[in-house]
C-alpha positions in Angstrom: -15.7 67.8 206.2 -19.2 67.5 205.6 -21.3 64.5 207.4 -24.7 62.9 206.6 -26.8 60.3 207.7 -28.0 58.2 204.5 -31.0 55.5 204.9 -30.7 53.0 202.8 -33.4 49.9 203.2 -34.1 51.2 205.9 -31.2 50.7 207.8 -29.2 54.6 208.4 -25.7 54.7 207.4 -23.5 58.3 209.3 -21.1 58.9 206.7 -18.8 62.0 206.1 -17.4 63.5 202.9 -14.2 65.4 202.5 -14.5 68.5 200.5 -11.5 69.0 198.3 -10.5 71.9 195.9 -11.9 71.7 192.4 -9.5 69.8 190.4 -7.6 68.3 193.3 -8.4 64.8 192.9 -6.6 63.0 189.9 -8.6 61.4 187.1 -9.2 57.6 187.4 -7.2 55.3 185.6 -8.6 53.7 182.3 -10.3 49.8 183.3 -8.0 47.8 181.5 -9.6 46.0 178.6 -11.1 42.3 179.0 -8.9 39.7 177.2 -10.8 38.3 173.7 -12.4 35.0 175.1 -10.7 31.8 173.3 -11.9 30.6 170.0 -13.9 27.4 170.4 -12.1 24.1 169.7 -13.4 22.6 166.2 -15.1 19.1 166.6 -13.3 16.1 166.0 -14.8 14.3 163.0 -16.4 11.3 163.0 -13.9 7.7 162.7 -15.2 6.4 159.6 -16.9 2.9 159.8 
């Protein structure tokens, strides 16, 4: 374990970082993808007169 003070705006932050062996820690998962936004509504036409 490994720990550092970081400043950040200058406000300091003590924060400590866990060394693990190369490889140990498993890939992240894929972000799922956004959903296609919804097609616009067509206008209603005009009544006529």
């Amino acid at each position: 374990m490994k720990y550092y003070t970081i400043t950040v705006n200058g406000v300091a932050y003590s924060v400590s970082v866990e060394e693990t062996a190369a490889g140990a820690a498993p890939a992240p998962a894929a972000a799922p993808a956004p959903a296609p936004a919804p097609a616009a509504a067509p206008a209603p036409a005009a009544a006529p007169a």
